[in-house]
C-alpha positions as CSV (number, residue, x, y, z in Angstrom):
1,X,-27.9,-90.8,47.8
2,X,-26.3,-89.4,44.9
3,X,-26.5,-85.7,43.9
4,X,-27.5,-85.2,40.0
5,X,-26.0,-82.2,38.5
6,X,-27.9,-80.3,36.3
7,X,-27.4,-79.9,32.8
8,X,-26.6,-76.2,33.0
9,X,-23.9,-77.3,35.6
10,X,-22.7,-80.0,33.7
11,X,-21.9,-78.6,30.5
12,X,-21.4,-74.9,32.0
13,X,-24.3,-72.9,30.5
14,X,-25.1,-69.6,31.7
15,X,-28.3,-69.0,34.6
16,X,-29.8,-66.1,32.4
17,X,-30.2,-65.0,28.6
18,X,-27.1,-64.0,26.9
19,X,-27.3,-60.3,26.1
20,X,-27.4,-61.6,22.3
21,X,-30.5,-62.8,22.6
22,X,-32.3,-60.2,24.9
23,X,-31.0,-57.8,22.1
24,X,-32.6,-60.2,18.7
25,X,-35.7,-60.3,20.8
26,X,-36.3,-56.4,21.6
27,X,-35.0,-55.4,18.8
28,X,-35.7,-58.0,16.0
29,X,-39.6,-58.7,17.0
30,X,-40.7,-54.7,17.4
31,X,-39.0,-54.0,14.0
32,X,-41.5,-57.3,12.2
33,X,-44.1,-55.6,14.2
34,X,-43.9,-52.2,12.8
35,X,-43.0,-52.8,9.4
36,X,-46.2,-55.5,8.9
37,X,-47.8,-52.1,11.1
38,X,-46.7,-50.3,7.9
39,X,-47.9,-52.6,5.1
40,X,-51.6,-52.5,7.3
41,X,-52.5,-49.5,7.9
42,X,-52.7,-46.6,5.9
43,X,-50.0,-44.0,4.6
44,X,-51.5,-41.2,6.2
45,X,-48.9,-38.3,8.1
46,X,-50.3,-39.2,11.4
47,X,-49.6,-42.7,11.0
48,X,-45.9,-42.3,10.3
49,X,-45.5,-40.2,12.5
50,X,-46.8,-42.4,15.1
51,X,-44.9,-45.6,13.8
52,X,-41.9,-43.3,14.0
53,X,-42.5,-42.4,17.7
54,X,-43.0,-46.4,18.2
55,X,-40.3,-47.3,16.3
56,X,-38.0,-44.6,18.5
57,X,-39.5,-45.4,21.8
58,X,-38.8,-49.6,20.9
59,X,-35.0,-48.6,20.2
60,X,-34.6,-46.4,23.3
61,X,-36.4,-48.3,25.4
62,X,-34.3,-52.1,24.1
63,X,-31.1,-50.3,24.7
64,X,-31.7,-49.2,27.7
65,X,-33.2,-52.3,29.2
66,X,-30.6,-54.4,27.7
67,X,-27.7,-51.7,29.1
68,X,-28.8,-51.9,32.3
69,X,-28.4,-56.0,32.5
70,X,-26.5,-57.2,35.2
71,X,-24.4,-59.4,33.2
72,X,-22.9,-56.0,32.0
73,X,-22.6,-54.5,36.0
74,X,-21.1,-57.8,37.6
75,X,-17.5,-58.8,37.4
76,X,-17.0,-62.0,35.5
77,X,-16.4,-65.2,37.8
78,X,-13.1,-65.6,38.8
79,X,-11.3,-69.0,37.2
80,X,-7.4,-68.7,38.4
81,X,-5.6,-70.6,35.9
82,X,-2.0,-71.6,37.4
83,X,1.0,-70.7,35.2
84,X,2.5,-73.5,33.3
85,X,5.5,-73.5,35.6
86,X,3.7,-74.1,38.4
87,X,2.7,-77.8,37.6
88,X,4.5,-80.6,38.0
89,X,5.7,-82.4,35.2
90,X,3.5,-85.4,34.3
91,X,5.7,-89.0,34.3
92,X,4.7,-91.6,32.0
């Protein structure tokens, strides 16, 4: 039997979301949510100041979460390159 590769194997794509990403998505989509939020509802003091605690608790809580990734704790994988000098020279 053959073994198929996958397609993250094959063209080298990464097992989890980039960082990038996990940052437009908890950042980006909470920021949409609480300024349509503020078109809504009304301009009352209590309701600013409770889109500002949501707004403070969404950044807090994103950079945290995304902080604490692993891609950030782990080493990157090792890919030894040899010096140019090492190879033979190619003969055509």
């Amino acid at each position: 039997m053959t073994s198929h590769s996958s397609i993250r194997e094959t063209y080298g794509l990464p097992r989890r979301v980039p960082v990038v990403m996990r940052f437009a998505v908890l950042m980006l989509i909470p920021a949409a949510v609480v300024i349509v939020l503020w078109l809504i509802l009304p301009h009352t003091p209590v309701v600013v100041a409770l889109l500002v605690v949501v707004v403070i608790a969404v950044v807090f809580g994103g950079v945290w979460r995304i902080l604490s990734a692993r891609e950030l704790h782990e080493p990157p994988p090792r890919r030894p390159v040899p010096p140019p000098s090492s190879t033979p020279p190619s003969t055509s």
